[in-house]
Phi, psi and omega in degrees: 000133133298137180295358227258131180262141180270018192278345178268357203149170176276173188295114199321299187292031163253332186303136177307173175296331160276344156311302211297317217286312193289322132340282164258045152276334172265334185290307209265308158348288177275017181284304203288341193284318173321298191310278218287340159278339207265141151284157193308278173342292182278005159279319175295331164253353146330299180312302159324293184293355178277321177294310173337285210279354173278320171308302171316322190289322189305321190326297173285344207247044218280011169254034190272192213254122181260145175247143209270012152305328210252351178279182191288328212248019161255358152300301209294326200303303181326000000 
């Protein structure tokens, strides 16, 4: 048994890796209407579950592919 409420979803570490992904493609999909629209509430559990399920990917992924675009010094390149 867990602490994890299931009212947002299953629990991150039970999604397969294509669950988690297809998660947060979607969860980041409904992120600005949530922001600019969502009660107070459902922005707070937006938030959480995008920190779960962002964390889990780090978890499994903790060697994932940086693109050498997005760092300061492929900025600075720019």
């Amino acid at each position: 048994m867990t602490d994890h409420d299931t009212t947002t979803g299953p629990a991150p570490a039970e999604l397969s890796d294509d669950d988690l992904l297809r998660e947060l493609q979607q969860l980041h999909a409904r992120r600005n209407d949530t922001l600019r629209h969502g009660s107070e509430d459902a922005l707070t559990t937006h938030t959480e579950r995008q920190a779960a399920l962002e964390q889990e990917y780090l978890r499994r992924f903790p060697q994932r592919e940086v693109d050498p675009e997005r760092l300061r010094a492929g900025a600075r390149q720019r």
